[in-house]
C-alpha positions in Angstrom: 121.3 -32.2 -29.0 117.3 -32.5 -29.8 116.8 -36.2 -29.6 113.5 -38.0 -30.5 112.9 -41.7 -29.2 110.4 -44.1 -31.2 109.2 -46.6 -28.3 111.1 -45.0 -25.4 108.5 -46.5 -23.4 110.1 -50.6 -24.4 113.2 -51.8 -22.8 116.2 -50.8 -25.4 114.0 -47.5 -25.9 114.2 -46.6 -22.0 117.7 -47.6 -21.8 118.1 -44.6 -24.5 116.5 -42.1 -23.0 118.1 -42.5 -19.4 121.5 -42.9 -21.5 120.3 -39.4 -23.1 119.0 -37.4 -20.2 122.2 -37.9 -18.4 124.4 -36.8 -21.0 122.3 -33.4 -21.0 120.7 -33.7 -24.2 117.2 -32.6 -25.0 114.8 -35.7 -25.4 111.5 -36.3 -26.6 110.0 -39.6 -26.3 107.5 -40.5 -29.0 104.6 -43.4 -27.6 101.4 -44.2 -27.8 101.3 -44.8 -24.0 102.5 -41.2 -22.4 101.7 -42.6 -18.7 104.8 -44.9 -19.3 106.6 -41.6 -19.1 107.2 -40.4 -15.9 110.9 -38.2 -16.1 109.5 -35.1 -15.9 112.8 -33.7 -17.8 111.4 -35.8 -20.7 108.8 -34.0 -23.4 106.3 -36.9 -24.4 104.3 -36.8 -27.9 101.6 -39.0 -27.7 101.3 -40.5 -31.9 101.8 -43.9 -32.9 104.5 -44.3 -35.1 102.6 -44.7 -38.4 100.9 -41.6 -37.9 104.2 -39.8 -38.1 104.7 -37.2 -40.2 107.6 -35.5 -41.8 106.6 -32.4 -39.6 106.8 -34.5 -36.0 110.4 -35.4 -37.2 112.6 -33.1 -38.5 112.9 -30.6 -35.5 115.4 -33.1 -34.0 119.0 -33.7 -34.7 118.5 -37.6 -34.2 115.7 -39.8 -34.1 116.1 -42.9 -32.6 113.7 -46.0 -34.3 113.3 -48.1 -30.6 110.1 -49.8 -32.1 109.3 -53.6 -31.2 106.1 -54.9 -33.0 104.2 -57.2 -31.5 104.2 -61.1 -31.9 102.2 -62.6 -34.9 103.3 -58.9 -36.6 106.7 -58.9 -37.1 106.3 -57.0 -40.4 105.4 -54.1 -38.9 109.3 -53.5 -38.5 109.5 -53.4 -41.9 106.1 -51.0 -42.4 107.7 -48.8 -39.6 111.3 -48.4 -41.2 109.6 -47.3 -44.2 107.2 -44.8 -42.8 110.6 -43.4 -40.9 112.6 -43.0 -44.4 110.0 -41.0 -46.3 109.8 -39.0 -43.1 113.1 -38.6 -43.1 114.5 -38.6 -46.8 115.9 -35.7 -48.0 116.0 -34.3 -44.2 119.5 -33.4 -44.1 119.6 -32.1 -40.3 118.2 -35.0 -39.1 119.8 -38.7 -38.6 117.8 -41.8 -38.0 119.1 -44.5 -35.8 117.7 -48.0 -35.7 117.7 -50.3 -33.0 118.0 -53.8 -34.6 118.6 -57.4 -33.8 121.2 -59.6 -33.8 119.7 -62.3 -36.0 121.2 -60.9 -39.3 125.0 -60.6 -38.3 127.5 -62.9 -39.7 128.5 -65.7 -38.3 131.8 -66.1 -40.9 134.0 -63.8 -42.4 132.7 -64.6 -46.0 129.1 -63.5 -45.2 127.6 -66.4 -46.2 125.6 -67.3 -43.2 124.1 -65.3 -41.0 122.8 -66.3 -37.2 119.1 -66.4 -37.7 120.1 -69.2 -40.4 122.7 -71.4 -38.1 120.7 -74.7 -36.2 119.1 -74.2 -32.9 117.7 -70.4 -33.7 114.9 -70.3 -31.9 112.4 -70.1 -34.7 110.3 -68.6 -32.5 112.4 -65.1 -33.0 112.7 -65.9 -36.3 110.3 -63.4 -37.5 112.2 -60.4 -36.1 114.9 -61.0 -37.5 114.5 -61.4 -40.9 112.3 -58.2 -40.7 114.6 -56.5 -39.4 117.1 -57.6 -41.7 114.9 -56.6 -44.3 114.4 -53.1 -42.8 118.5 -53.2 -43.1 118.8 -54.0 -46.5 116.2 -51.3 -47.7 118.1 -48.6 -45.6 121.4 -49.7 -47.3 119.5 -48.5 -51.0 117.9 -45.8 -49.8 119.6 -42.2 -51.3 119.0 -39.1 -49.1 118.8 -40.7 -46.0 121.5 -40.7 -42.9 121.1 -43.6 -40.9 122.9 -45.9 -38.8 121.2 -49.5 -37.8 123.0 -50.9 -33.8 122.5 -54.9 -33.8 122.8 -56.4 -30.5 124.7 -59.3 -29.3 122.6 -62.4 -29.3 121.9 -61.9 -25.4 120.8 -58.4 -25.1 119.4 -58.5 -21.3 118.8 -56.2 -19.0 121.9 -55.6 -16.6 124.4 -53.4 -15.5 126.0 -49.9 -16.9 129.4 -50.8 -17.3 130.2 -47.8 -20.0 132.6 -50.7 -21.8 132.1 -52.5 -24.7 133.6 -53.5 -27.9 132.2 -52.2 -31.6 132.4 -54.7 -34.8 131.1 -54.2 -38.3 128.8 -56.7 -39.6 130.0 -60.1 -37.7 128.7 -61.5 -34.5 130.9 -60.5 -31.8 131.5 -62.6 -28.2 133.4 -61.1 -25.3 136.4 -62.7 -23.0 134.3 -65.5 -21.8 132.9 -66.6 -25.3 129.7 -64.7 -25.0 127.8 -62.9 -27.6 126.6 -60.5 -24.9 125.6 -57.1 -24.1 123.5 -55.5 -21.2 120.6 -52.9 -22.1 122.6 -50.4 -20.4 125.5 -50.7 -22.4 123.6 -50.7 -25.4 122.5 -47.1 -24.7 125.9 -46.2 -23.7 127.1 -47.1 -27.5 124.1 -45.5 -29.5 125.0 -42.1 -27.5 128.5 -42.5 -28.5 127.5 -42.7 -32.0 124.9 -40.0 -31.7 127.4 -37.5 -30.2 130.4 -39.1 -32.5 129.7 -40.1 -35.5 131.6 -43.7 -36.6 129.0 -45.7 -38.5 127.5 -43.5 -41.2 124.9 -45.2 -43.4 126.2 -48.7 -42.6 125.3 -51.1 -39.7 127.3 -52.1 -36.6 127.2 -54.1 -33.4 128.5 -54.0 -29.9 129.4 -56.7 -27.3 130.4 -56.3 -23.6 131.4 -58.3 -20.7 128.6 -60.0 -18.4 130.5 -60.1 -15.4 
């Protein structure tokens, strides 16, 4: 598959391609830094994101939204998920994948409160999350558009590939030792899945693994 990564450059965004390249597909990795790209089995566009264009897009099967904006602009997530849907809307070939945060999962079966509103959030990643919570509920009414947003577990940290993890819905999920936990690694192992099977069509879903 012809796979396009937004910010393959950042962390979640490497993890991706790596995930990607070994699986055989075709990637192209979309930064504003190319020198941050150094797989030469990678084909590098050099745009920023909010120059993208409709045109830059659509010649992929799946692109892959791996954008973190900076601190102080947390918006931007919101700007960027928007330039990404009228890019995409209407494109029928091409699904858009989000990378997003953990901060707007459930913490209860009702729904009523989500974790970036329980005590002791670090306010500091406050921000994010409610932008990208808001760049979740704007995909959920957009028409036209095939998408699928990936939340994290609360620790997402660089680790170890295990190629295991468990899938959930829209609730914060914990593992065998009671930890909302899952390694870069493993991240990229379950947005491939999903790229190469699709489970989560227009809707949102997170992933936890074990840490040990």
């Amino acid at each position: 598959m012809k796979i396009a990564i937004i910010g393959a450059g950042g962390k979640a965004g490497n993890a991706i391609l790596q995930e990607a390249l070994e699986r055989g597909h075709e990637v192209t990795a979309i930064v504003r830094n190319p020198f941050k790209i150094t797989d030469e089995r990678v084909s590098v566009v050099q745009k920023d994101l909010f120059d993208l264009t409709r045109g830059d897009l659509t010649g992929h099967d799946v692109v892959v939204n791996a954008y973190a904006a900076p601190a102080g602009e947390e918006h931007l997530h919101v700007d960027a998920g928007n330039v990404l849907i009228a890019a995409l809307k209407g494109a029928a070939q091409t699904r858009l994948i989000v990378v997003g945060g953990a901060g707007s999962l459930y913490v209860d079966e009702a729904k009523t409160a989500r974790v970036m509103d329980t005590p002791g959030f670090p306010p500091e990643y406050f921000p994010t999350a409610s932008n990208q919570g808001k760049n979740l509920d704007i995909l959920k009414k957009t028409e036209q558009l095939h998408w699928t947003f990936v939340s994290p577990s609360a620790m997402f940290a660089l680790g170890r590939r295990t190629g295991s993890y468990q899938s959930g819905k829209d609730q914060l999920l914990v593992n065998s030792s009671g930890e909302s936990y899952i390694s870069y690694e493993d991240y990229a192992v379950a947005i491939l899945d999903e790229i190469e099977h699709p489970q989560h069509r227009n809707e949102r879903f997170t992933v936890v693994s074990e840490s040990k």
